[in-house]
C-alpha positions in Angstrom: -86.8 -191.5 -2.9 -87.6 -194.3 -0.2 -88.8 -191.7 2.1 -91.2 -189.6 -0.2 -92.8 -192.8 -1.1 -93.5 -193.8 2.3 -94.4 -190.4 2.9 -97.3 -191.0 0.4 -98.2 -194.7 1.9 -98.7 -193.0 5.0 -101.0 -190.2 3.3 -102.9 -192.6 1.9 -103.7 -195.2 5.4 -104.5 -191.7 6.7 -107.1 -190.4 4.5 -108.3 -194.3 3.2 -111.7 -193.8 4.6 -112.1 -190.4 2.8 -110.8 -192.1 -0.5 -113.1 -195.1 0.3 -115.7 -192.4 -0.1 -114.6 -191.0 -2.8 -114.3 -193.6 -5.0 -118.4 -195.3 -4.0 -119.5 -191.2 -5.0 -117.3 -191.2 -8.3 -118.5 -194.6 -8.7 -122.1 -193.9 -8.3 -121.9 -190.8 -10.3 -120.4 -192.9 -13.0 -123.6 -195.3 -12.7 -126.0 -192.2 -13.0 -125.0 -191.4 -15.7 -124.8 -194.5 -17.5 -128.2 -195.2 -16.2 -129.5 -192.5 -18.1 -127.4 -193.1 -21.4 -129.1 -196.7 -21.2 -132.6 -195.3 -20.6 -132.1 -193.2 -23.6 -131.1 -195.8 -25.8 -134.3 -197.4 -24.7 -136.2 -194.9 -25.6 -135.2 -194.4 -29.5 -136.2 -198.4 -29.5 -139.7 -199.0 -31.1 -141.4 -201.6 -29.2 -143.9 -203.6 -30.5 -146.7 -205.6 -29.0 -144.6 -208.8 -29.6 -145.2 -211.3 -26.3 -148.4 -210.0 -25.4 -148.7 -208.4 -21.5 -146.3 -205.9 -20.4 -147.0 -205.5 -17.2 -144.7 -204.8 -15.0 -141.7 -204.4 -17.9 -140.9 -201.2 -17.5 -140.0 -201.7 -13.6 -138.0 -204.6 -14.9 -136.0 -202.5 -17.3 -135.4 -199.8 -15.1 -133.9 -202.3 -12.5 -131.9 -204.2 -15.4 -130.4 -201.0 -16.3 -130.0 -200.1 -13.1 -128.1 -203.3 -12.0 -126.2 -203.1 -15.9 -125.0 -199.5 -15.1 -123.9 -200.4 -11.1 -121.4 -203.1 -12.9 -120.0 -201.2 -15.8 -119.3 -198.2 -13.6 -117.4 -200.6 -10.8 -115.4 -202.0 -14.1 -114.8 -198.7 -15.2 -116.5 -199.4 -18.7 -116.5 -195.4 -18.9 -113.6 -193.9 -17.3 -115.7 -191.4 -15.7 -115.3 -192.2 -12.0 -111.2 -192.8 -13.1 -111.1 -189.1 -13.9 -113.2 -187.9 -11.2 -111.4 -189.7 -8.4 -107.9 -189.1 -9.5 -108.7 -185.0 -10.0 -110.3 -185.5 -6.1 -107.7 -187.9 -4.5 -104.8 -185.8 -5.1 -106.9 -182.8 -3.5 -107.5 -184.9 0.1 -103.9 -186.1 0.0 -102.5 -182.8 -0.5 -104.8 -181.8 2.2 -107.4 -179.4 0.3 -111.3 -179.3 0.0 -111.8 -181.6 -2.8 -114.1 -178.9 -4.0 
């Protein structure tokens, strides 16, 4: 038992930088998609002319959700880029395409 799990210890140090990899693209597909979810919501939001000038909002909200959607897809808020990575990492370490 010792063995096999050194065996996979070993797997891992030797693929890390692939599974580094991984894990920022399951990450960051994580984040697109939660960017768009929260651009969506936006959009079934009436606004109203409440606070006078809006210039210059809309580039603020995309870059709010933007930065909101980077952070809940590094916590995981999801479980998308879980899934994703799991399904993938088992495919490097068994030494497959992760296709």
């Amino acid at each position: 038992m010792i063995p096999a799990a050194l065996s996979q210890v070993t797997k891992v140090a030797e693929h890390k930088e692939e599974l580094t990899k991984l894990k920022k693209a399951c990450d960051g597909m994580e984040s697109s998609f939660l960017r768009q979810l929260l651009h969506t919501m936006r959009e079934s939001v009436t606004e109203t002319d409440l606070g006078g000038d809006k210039t210059g909002m809309d580039t603020y909200r995309d870059m709010l959700d933007g930065a909101m959607a980077d952070k809940m897809a590094q916590r995981g808020t999801l479980g998308i880029s879980k899934m994703a990575y799991e399904a993938m990492a088992g495919r490097i370490l068994k030494g497959k395409e992760a296709r």
